[in-house]
gemmi code that builds the backbone of each chain (N, CA, C; Angstrom):
import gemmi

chains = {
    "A": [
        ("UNK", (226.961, 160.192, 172.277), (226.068, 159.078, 171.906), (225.408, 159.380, 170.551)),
        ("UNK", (225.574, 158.581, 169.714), (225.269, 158.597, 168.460), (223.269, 158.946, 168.268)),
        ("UNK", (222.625, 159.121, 167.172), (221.215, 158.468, 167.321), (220.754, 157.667, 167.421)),
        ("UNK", (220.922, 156.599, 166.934), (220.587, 155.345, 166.554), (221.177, 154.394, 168.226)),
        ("UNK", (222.006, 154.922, 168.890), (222.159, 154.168, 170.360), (221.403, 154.633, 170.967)),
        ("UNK", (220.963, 156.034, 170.730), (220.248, 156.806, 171.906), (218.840, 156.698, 171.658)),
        ("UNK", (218.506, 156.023, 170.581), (217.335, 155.393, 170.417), (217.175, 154.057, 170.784)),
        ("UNK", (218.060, 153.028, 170.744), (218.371, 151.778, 171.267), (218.010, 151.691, 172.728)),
        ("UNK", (218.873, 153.152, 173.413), (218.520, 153.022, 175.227), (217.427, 152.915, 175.374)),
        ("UNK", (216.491, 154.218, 174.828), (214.878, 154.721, 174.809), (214.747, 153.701, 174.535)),
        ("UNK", (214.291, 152.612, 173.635), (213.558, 151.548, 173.053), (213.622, 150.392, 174.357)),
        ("UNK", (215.046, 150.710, 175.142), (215.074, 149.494, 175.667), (214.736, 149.701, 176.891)),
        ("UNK", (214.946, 151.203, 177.643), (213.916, 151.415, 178.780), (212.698, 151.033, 178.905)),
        ("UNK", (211.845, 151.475, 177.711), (210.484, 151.091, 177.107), (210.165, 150.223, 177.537)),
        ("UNK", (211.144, 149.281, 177.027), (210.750, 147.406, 177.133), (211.043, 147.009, 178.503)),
        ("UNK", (211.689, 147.811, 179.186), (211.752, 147.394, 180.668), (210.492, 147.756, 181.209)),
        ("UNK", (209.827, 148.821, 181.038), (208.543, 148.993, 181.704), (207.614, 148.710, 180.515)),
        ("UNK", (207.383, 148.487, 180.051), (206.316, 148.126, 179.391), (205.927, 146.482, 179.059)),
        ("UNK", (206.589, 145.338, 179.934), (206.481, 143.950, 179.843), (206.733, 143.764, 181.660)),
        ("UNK", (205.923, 142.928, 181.517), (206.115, 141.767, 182.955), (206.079, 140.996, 182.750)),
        ("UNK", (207.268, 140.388, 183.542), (207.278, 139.031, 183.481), (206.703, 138.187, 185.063)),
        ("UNK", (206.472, 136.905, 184.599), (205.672, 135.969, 186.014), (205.984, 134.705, 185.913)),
        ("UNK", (206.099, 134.183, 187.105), (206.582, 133.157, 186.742), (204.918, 131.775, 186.316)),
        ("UNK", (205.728, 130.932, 185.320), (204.646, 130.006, 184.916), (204.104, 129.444, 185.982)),
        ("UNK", (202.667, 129.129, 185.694), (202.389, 128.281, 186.962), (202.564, 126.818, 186.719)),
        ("UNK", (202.476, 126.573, 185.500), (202.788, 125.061, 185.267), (204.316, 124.139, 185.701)),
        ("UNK", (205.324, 124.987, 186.360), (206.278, 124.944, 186.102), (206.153, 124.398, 188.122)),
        ("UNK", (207.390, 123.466, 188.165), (207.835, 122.940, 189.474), (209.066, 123.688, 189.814)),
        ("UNK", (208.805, 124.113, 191.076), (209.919, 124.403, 191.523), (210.231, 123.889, 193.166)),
        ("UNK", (211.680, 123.844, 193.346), (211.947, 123.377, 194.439), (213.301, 124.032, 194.943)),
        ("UNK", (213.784, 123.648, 196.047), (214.905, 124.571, 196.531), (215.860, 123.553, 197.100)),
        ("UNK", (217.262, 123.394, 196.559), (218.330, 122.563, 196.816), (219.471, 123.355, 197.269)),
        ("UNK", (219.800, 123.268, 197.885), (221.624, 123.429, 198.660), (221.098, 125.019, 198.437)),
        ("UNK", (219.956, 126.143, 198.614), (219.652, 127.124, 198.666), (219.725, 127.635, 197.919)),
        ("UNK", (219.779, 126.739, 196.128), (219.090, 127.399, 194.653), (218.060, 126.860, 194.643)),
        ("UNK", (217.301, 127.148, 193.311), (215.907, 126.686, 192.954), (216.595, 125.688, 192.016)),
        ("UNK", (215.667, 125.017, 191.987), (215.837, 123.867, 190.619), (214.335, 123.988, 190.133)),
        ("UNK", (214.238, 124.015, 188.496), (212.914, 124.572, 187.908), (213.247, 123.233, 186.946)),
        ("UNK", (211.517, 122.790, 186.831), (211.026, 121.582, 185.959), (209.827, 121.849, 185.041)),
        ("UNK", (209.774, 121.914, 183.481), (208.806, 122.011, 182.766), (208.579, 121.034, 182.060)),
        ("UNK", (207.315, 120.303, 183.212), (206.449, 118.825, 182.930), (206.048, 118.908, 181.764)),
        ("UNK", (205.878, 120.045, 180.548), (205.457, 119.813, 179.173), (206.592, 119.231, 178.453)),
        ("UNK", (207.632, 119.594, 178.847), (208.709, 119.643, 178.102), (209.718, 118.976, 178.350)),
        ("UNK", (209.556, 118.415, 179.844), (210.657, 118.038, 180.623), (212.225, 118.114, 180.543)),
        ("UNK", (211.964, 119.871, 180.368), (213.335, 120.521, 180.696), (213.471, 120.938, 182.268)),
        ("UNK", (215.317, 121.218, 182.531), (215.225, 121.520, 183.635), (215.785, 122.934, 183.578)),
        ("UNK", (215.833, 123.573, 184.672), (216.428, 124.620, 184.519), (217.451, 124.625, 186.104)),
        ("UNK", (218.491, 124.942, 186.224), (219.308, 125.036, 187.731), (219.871, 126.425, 187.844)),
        ("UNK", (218.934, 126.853, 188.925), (219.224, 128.693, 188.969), (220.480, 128.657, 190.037)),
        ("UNK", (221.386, 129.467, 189.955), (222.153, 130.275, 190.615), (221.677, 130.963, 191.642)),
        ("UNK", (222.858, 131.603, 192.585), (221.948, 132.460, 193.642), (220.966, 133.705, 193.229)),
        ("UNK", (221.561, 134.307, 192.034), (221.189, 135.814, 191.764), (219.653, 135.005, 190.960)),
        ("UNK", (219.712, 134.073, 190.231), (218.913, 133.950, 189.365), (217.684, 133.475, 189.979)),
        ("UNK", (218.027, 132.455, 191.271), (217.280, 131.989, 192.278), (216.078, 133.646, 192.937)),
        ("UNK", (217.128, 134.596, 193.282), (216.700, 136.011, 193.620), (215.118, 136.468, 192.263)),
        ("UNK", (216.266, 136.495, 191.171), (214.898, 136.987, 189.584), (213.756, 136.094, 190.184)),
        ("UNK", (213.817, 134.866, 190.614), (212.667, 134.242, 190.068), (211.419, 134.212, 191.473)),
        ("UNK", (212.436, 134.555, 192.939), (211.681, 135.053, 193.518), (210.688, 136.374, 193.249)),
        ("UNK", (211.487, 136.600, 192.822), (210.952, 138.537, 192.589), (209.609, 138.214, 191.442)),
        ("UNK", (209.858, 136.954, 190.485), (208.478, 137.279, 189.554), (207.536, 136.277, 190.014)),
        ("UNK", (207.196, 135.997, 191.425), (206.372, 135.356, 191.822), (205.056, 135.966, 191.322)),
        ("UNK", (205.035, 137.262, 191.532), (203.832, 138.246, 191.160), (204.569, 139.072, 189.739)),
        ("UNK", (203.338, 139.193, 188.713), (203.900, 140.079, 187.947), (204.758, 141.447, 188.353)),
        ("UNK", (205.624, 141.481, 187.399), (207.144, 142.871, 188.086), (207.894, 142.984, 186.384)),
        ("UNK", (208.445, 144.107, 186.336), (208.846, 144.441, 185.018), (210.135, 144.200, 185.404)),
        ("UNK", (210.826, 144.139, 184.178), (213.090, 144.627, 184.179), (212.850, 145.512, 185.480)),
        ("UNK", (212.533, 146.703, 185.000), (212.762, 147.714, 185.736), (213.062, 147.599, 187.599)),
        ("UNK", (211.656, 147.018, 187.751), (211.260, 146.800, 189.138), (212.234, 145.856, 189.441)),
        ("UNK", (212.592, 144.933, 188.392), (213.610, 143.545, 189.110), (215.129, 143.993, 189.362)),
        ("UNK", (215.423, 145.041, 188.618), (216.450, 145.132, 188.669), (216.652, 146.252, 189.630)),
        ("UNK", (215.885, 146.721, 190.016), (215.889, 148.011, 191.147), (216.221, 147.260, 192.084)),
        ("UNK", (215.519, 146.039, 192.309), (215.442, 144.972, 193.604), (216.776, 144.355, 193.635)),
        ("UNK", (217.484, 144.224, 193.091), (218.456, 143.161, 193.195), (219.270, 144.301, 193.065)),
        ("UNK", (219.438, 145.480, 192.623), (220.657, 146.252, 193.135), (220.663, 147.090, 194.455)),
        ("UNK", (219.499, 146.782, 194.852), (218.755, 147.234, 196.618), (219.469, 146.343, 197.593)),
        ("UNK", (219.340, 145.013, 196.682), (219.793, 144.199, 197.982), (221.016, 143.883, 197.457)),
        ("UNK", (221.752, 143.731, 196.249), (223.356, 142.888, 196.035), (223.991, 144.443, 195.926)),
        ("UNK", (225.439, 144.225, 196.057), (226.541, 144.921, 195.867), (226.928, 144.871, 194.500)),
        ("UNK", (226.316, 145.168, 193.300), (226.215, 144.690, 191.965), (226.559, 145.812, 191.225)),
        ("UNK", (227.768, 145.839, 189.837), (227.584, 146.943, 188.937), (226.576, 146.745, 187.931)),
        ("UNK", (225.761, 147.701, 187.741), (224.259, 147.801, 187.457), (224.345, 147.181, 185.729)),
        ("UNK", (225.313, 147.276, 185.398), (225.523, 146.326, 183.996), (225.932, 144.939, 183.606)),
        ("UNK", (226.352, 144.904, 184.824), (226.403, 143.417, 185.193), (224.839, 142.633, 185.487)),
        ("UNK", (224.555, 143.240, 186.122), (223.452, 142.914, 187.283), (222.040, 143.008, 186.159)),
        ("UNK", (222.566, 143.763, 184.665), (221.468, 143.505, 184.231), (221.586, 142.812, 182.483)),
        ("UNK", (222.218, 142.457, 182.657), (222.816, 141.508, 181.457), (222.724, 140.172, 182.176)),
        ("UNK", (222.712, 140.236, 183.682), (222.702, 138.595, 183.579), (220.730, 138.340, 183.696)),
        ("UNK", (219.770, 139.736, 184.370), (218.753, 139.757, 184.389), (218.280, 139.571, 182.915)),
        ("UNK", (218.801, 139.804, 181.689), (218.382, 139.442, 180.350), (218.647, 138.369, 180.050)),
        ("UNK", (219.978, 137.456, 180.581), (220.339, 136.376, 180.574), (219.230, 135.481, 181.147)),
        ("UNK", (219.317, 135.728, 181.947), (218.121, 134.546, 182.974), (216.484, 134.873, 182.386)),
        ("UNK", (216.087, 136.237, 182.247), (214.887, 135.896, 180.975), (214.864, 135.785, 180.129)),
        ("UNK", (215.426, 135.304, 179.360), (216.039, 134.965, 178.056), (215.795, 133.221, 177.907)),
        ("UNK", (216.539, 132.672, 178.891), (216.484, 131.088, 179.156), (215.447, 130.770, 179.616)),
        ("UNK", (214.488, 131.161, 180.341), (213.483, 131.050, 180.996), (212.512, 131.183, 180.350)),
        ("UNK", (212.255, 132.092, 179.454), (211.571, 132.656, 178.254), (211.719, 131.168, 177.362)),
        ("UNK", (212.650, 130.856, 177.191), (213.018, 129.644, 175.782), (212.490, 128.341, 176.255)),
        ("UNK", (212.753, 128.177, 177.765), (212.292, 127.491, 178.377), (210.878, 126.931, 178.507)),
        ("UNK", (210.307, 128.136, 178.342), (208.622, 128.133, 179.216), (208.584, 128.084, 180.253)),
        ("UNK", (209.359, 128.419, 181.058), (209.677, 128.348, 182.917), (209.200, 130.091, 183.075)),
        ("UNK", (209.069, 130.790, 182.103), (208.449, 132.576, 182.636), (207.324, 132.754, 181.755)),
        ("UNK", (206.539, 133.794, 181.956), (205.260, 134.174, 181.229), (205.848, 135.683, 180.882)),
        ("UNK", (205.401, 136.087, 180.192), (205.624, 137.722, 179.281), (204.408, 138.123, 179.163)),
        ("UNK", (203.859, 139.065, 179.737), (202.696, 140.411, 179.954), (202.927, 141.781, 179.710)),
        ("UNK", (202.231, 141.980, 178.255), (202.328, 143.633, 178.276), (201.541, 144.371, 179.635)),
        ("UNK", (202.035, 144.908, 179.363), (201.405, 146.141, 180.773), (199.842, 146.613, 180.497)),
    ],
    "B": [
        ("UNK", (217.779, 79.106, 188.208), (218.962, 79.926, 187.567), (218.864, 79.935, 186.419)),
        ("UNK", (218.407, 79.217, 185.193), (218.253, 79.826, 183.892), (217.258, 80.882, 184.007)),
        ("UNK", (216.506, 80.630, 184.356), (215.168, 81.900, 184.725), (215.870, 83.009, 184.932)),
        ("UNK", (216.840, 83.045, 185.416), (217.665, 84.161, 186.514), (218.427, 84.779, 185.138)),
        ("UNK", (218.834, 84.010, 184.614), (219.956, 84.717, 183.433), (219.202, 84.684, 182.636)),
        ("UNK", (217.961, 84.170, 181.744), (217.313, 84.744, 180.637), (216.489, 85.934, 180.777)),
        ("UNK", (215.612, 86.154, 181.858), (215.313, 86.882, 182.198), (215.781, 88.684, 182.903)),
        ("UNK", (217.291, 88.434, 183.074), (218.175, 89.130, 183.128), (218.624, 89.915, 181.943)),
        ("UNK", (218.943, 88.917, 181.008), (219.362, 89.201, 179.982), (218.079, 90.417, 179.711)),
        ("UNK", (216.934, 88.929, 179.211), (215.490, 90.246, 178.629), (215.807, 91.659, 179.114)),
        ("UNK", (215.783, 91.909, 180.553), (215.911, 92.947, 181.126), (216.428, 94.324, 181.014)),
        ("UNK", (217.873, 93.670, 180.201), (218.782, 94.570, 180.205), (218.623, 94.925, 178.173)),
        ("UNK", (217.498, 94.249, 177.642), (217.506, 94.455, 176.074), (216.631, 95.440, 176.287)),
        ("UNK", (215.390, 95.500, 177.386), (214.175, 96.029, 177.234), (214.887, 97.317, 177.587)),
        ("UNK", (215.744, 97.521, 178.559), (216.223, 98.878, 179.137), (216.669, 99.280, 178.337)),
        ("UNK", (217.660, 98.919, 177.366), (218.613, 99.877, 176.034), (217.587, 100.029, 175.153)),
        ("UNK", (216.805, 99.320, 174.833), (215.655, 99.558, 173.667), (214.915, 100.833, 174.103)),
        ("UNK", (214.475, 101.186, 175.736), (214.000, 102.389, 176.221), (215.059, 103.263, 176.169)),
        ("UNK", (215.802, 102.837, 175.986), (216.848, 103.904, 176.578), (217.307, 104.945, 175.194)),
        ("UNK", (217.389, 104.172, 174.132), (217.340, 104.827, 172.844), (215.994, 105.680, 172.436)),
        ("UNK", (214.587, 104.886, 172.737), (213.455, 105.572, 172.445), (213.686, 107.106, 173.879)),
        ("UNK", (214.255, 107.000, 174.610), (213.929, 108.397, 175.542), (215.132, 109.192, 174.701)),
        ("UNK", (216.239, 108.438, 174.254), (216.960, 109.506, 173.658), (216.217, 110.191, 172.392)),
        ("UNK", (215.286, 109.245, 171.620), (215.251, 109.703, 170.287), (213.993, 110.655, 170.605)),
        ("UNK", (213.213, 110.554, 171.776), (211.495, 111.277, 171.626), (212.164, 112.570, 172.385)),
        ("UNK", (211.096, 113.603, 171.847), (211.225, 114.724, 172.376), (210.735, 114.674, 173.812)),
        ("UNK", (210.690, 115.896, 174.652), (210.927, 115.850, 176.185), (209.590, 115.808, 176.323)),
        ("UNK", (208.131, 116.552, 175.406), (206.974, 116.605, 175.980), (206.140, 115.547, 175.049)),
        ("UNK", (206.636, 114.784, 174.212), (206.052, 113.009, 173.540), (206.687, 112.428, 174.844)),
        ("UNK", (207.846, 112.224, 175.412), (208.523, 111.206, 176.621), (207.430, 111.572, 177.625)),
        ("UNK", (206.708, 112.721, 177.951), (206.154, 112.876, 179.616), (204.827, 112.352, 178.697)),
        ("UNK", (204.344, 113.043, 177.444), (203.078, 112.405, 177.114), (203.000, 110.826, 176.975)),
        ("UNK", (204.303, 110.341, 176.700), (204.105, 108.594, 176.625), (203.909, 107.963, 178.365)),
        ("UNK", (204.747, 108.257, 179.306), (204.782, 108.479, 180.757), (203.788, 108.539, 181.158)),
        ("UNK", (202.948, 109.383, 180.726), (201.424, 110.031, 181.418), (200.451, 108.964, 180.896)),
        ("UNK", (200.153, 108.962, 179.534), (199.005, 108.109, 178.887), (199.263, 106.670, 178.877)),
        ("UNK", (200.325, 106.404, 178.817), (200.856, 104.476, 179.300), (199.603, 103.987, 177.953)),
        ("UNK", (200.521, 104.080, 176.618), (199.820, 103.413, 176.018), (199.938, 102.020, 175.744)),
        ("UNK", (200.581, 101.110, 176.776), (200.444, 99.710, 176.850), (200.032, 98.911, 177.719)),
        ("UNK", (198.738, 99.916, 178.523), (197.698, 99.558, 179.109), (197.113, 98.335, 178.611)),
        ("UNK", (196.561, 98.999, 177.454), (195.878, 98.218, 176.544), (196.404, 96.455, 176.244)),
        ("UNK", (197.515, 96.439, 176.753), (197.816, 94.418, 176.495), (198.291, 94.150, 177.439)),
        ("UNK", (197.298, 95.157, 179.015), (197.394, 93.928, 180.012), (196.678, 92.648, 180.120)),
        ("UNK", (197.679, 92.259, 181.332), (197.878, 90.347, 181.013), (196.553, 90.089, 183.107)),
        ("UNK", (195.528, 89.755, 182.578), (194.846, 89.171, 183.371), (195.454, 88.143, 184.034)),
        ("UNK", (196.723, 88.488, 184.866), (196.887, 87.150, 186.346), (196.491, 87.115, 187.090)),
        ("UNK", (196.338, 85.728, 187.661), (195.655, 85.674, 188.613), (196.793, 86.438, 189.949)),
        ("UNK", (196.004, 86.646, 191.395), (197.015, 87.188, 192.136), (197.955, 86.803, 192.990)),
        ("UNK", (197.774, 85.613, 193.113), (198.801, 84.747, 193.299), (200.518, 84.696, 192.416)),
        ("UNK", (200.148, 84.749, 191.038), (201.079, 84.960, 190.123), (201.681, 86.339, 190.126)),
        ("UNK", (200.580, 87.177, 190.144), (200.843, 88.677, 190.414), (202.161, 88.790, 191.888)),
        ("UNK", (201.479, 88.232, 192.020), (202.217, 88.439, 194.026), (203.951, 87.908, 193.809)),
        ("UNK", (203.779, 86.886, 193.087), (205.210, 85.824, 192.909), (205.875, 86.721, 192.178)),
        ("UNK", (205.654, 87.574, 190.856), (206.075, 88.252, 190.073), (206.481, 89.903, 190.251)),
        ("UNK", (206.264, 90.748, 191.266), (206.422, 91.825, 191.561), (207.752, 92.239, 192.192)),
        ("UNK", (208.287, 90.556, 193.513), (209.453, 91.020, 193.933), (210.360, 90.424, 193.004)),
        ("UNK", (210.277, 89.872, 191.915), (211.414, 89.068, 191.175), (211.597, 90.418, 190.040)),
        ("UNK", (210.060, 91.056, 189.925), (210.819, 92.582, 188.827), (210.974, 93.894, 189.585)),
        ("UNK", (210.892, 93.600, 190.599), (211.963, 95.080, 191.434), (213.274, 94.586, 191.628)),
        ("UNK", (213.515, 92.921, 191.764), (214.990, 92.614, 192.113), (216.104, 92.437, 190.922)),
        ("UNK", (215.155, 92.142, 189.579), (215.487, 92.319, 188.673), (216.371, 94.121, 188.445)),
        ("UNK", (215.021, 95.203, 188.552), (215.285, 96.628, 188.423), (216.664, 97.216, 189.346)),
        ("UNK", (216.441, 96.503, 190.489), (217.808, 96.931, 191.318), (218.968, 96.480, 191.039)),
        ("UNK", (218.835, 95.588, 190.071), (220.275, 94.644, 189.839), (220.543, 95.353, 188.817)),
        ("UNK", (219.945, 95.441, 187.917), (219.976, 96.598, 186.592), (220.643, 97.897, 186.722)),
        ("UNK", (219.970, 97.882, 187.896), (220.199, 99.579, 188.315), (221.802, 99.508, 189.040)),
        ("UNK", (222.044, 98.554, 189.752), (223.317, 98.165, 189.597), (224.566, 98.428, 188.990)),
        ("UNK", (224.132, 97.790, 188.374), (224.799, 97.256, 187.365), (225.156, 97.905, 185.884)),
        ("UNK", (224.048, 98.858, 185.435), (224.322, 99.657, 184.101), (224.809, 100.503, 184.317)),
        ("UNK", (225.885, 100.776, 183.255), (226.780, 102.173, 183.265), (226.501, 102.782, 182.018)),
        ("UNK", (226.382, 101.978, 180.863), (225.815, 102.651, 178.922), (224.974, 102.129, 179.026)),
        ("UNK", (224.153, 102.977, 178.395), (223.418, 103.115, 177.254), (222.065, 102.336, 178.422)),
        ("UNK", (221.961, 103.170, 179.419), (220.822, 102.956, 180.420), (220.712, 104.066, 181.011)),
        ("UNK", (219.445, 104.564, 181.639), (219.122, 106.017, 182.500), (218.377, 105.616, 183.927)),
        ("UNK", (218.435, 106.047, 184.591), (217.551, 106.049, 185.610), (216.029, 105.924, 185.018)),
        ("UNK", (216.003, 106.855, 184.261), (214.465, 107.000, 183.355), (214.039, 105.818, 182.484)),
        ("UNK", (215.128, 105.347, 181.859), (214.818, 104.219, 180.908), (214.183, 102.972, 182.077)),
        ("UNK", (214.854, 102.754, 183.008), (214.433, 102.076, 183.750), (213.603, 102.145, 184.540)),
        ("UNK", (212.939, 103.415, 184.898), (211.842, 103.549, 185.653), (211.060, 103.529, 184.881)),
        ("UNK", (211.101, 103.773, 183.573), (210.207, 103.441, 182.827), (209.702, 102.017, 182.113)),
        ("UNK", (210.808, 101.260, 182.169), (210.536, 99.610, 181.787), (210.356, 99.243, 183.431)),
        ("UNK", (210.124, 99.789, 184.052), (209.523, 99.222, 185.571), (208.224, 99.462, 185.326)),
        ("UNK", (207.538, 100.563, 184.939), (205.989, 100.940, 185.033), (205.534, 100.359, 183.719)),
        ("UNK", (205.958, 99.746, 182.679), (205.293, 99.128, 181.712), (205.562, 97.574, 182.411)),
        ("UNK", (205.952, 97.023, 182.984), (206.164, 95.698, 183.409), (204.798, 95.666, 184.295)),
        ("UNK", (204.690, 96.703, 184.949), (203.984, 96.346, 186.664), (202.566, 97.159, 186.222)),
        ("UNK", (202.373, 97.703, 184.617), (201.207, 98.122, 184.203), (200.730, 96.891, 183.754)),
        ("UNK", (201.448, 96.342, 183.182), (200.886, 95.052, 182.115), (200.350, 93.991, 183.484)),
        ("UNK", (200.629, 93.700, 184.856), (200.638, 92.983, 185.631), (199.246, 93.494, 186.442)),
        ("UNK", (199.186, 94.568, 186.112), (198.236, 95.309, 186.765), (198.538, 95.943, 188.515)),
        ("UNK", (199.518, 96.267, 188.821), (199.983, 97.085, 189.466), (200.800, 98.390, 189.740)),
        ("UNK", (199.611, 99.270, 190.337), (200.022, 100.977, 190.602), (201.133, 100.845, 191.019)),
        ("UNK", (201.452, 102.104, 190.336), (203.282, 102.684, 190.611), (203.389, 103.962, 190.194)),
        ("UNK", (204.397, 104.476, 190.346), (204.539, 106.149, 190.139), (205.970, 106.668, 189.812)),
        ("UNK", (206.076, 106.878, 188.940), (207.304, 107.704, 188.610), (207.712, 108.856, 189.470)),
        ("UNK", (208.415, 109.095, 189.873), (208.854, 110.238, 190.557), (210.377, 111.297, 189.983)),
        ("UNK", (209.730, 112.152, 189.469), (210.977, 113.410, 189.068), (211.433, 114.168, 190.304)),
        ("UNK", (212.680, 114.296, 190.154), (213.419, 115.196, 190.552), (214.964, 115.657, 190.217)),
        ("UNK", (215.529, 116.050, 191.928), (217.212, 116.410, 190.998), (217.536, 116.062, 192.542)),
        ("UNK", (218.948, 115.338, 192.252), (220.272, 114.771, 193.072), (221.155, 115.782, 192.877)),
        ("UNK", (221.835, 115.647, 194.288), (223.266, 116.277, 194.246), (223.792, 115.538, 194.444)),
        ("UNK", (224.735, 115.047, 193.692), (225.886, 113.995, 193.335), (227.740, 114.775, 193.417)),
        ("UNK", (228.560, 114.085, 194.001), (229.664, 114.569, 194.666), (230.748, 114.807, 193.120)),
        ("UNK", (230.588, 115.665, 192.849), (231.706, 115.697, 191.319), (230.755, 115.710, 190.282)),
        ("UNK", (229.496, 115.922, 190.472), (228.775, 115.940, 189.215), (227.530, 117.159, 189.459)),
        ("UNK", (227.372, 117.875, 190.822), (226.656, 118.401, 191.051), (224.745, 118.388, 190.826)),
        ("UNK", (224.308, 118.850, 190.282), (222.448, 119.017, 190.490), (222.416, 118.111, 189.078)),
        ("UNK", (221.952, 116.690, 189.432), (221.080, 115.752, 188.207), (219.895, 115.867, 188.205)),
        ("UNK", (219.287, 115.680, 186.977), (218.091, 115.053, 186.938), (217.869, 113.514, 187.450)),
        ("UNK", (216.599, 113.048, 188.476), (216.720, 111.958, 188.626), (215.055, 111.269, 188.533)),
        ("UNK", (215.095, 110.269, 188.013), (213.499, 109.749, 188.026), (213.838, 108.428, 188.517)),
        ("UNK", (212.549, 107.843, 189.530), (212.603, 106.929, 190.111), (211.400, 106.201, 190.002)),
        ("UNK", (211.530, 104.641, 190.559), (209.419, 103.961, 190.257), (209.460, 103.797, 191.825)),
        ("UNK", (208.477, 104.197, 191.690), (207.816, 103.415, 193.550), (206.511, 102.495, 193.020)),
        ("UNK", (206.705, 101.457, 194.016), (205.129, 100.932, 193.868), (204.987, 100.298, 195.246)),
        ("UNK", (203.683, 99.959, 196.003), (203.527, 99.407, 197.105), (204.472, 100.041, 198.180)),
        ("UNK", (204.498, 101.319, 198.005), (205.174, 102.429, 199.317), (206.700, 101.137, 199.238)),
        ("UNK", (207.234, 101.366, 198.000), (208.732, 100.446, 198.324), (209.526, 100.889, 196.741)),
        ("UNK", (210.474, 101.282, 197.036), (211.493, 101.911, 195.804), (212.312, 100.595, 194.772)),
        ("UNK", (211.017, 100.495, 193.680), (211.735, 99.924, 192.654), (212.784, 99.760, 191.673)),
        ("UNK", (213.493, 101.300, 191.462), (214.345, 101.485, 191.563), (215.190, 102.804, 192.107)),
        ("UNK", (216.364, 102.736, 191.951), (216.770, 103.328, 193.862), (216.252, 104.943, 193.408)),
        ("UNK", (216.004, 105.699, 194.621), (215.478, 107.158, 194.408), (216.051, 107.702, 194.948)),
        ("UNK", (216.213, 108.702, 195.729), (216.752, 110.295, 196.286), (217.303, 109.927, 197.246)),
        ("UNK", (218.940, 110.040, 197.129), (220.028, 110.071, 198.362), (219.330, 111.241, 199.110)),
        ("UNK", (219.395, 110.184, 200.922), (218.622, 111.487, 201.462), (219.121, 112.960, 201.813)),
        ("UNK", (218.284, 113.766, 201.734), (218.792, 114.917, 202.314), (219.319, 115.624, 201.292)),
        ("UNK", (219.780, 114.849, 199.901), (220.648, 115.290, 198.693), (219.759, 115.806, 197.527)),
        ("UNK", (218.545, 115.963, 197.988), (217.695, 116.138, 196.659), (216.703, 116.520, 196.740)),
        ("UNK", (215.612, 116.731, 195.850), (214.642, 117.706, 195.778), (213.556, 116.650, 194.841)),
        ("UNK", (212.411, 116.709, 194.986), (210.910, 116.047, 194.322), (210.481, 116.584, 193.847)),
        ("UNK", (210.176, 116.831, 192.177), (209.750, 117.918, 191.597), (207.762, 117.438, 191.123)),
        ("UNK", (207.998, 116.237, 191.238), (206.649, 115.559, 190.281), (206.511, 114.153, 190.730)),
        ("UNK", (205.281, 113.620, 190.340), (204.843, 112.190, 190.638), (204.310, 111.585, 189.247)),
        ("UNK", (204.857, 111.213, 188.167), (203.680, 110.766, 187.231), (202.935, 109.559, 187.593)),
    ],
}
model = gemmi.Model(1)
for chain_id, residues in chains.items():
    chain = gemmi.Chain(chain_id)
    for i, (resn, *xyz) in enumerate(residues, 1):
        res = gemmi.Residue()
        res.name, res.seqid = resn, gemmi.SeqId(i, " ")
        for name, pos in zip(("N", "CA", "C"), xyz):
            atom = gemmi.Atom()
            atom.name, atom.element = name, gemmi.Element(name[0])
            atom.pos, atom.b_iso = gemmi.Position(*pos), 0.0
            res.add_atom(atom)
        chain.add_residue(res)
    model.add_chain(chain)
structure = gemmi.Structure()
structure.add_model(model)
structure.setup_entities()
C-alpha cells in the first residue's frame, strides 16, 4: 500500500467515526410492499429505498456513525463488507443531496 | 350541454396551463404555492345555494379530466386546479401526497384533492399505497 492510500484509509476511517448521521425530522416517511418511501415537503422530492437502504435508514433513527451502521448491517446481512459499504456511501450520499439525512460531528 | 363542452373545454386549458407551471417551478416554490394559495385573495362571495350547485359539477368535471388526460396533465396539475376552483368558491379541501404501486410502473408519486370527506380527484388504489402528507 502506497502512502498516499494508506492515508486515504486513515482519513476515511476518521470520517466513519467522527460524523453521525440522523435521520431529518422534517422528512415523511412511510412503508410500502416492506420498503420505505421518503418525502421532502421542502422540496418535494422523493426518495424509494430498497431493502438494505430501508435497513440504513432504520438504523439512523437515533444518531449512529458509518462505522456503527455498517457493523449493523454486516451483523445481520450475509454481505461482502465492500459491497455493503459502498452502497452505505451510496445511500448517504443521496440522502445527504436530498435533505432526507442530517450530518453531526461527534 | 353547451355548458358541458365549454366548460370542459376551460377545464382541460386550466389543467395544461398548471401543468406546465408545476413543470417549470421548482419542487419547494410548487409546495410553497400549494401551502400559501395565493388566489385566496379573488375569492368570489356566492351565495350557498350557488356554492352547493357548483361543487358537484367541478368534481365531475375533475373526474372526467382525470379520465380522460394522458399529456401534458398530472395528477398534481389537477389536484391543484381543483383547490384553486373550490378556494375561489370558498370551500375546504386538501391535497393529499403520497406513492402508488402501479402494475409495470412500480412506486409513483401520487397527489390527490379531497373535499367534503369525498375524492375529487381519484386517490390511492387501496391497499396499493402509502400517505405521506395533507396540504
Amino acid at each position: 500500500m502506497s502512502n498516499s492510500s494508506a492515508s486515504d484509509a486513515n482519513e476515511d476511517g476518521q470520517a466513519k467515526r467522527l460524523y453521525t448521521y440522523l435521520q431529518s425530522p422534517s422528512i415523511c416517511a412511510a412503508e410500502l410492499d416492506g420498503e420505505i418511501c421518503l418525502f421532502n415537503p421542502s422540496t418535494a422530492t422523493y426518495l424509494n429505498l430498497n431493502g438494505s437502504a430501508s435497513a440504513i435508514w432504520n438504523l439512523i433513527a437515533s444518531k449512529t456513525n458509518e462505522e456503527k451502521i455498517l457493523a449493523a448491517l454486516l451483523d445481520a446481512y450475509d454481505v461482502d463488507e465492500a459491497v455493503c459499504h459502498s452502497e452505505v456511501r451510496e445511500f448517504l450520499n443521496e440522502a445527504l443531496e436530498k435533505g432526507m439525512v442530517e450530518v453531526h460531528p461527534l | 350541454m353547451r355548458w358541458r363542452w365549454l366548460s370542459s373545454f376551460l377545464i382541460k386549458l386550466a389543467d395544461h396551463a398548471i401543468w406546465i407551471l408545476v413543470k417549470l417551478l421548482p419542487g419547494s416554490s410548487l409546495i410553497a404555492l400549494i401551502r400559501t394559495r395565493p388566489w385566496q385573495g379573488f375569492r368570489l362571495n356566492l351565495p350557498p345555494q350557488t356554492v352547493a350547485l357548483l361543487v358537484p359539477r367541478i368534481r365531475s368535471l375533475l373526474i372526467e379530466r382525470s379520465h380522460q388526460a394522458r399529456i401534458g396533465s398530472s395528477c398534481l396539475s389537477r389536484a391543484l386546479l381543483g383547490r384553486i376552483l373550490l378556494d375561489l368558491i370558498d370551500v375546504p379541501n386538501q391535497i393529499h401526497i403520497g406513492m402508488n404501486t402501479l402494475i409495470g410502473r412500480g412506486k409513483v408519486p401520487h397527489a390527490w384533492l379531497m373535499a367534503e370527506n369525498r375524492e375529487f380527484t381519484p386517490g390511492m388504489l387501496a391497499g396499493d399505497g402509502c400517505n405521506f402528507m395533507i396540504l
